[in-house]
matplotlib code that plots the C-alpha trace (Angstrom):
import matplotlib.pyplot as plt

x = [0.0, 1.2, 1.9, -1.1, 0.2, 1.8, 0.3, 2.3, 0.2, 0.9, 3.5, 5.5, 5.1, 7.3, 6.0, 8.0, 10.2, 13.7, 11.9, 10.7, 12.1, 11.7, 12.4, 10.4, 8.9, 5.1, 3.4, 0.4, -2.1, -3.3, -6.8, -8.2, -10.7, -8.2, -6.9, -10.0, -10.8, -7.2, -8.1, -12.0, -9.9, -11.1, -9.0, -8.7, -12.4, -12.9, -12.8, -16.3, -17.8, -17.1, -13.2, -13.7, -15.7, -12.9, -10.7, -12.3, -12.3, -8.5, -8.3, -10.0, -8.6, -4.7, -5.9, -7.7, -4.5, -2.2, -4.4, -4.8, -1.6, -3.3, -4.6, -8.2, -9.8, -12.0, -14.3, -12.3]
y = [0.0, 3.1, 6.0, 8.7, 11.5, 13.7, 13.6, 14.3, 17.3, 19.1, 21.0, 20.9, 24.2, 25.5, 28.9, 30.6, 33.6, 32.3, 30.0, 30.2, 32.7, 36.4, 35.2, 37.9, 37.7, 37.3, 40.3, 38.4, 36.5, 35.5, 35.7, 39.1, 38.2, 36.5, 39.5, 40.7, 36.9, 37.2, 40.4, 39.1, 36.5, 35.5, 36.3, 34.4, 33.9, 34.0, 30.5, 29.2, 28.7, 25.6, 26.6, 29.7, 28.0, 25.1, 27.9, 29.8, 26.0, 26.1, 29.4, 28.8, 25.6, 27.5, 30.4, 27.7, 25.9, 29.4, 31.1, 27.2, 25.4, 22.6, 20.5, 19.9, 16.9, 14.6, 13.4, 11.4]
z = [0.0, -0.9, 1.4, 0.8, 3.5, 1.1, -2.7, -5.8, -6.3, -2.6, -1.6, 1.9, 3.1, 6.0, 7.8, 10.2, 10.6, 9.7, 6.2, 3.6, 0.4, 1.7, 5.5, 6.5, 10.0, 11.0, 11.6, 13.8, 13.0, 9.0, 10.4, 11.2, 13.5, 16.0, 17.5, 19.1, 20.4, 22.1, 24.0, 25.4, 26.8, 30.5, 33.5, 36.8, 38.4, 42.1, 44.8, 45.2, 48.4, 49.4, 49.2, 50.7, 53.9, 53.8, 54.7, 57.0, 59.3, 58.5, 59.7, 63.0, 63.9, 63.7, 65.5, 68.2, 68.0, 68.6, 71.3, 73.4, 72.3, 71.5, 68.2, 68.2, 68.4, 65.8, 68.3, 70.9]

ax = plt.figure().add_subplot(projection="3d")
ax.plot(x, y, z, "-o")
ax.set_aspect("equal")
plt.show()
């Protein structure tokens, strides 16, 4: 079986700054309606609750721990 990756008709194409015959560099983007995409990009969002309440118990058990000097118990 032959291989059918590369067809006599197509060309290998290398894109890049340093190829290619006027190894000119790249400007941005070939699409137009990239750039704005880029800049609505998301930022960092916020810790639900659960982490935030997760902690707040961390919080208080090493404050209970500093003020008493001693660990707190599961139930013993």
């Amino acid at each position: 079986m032959a291989n059918r990756t590369l067809g006599t008709r197509q060309k290998l194409v290398f894109r890049g700054p340093d190829k290619g015959p006027g190894k000119a560099g790249v400007t941005g983007p070939r699409n137009p309606l990239v750039v704005p995409a880029l800049l609505r990009k998301a930022g960092p969002h916020g810790k639900v609750a659960g982490a935030l309440r997760q902690e707040e118990k961390r919080s208080a058990a090493r404050q209970l721990q500093k003020l008493l000097g001693v660990l707190p118990t599961d139930g013993e």
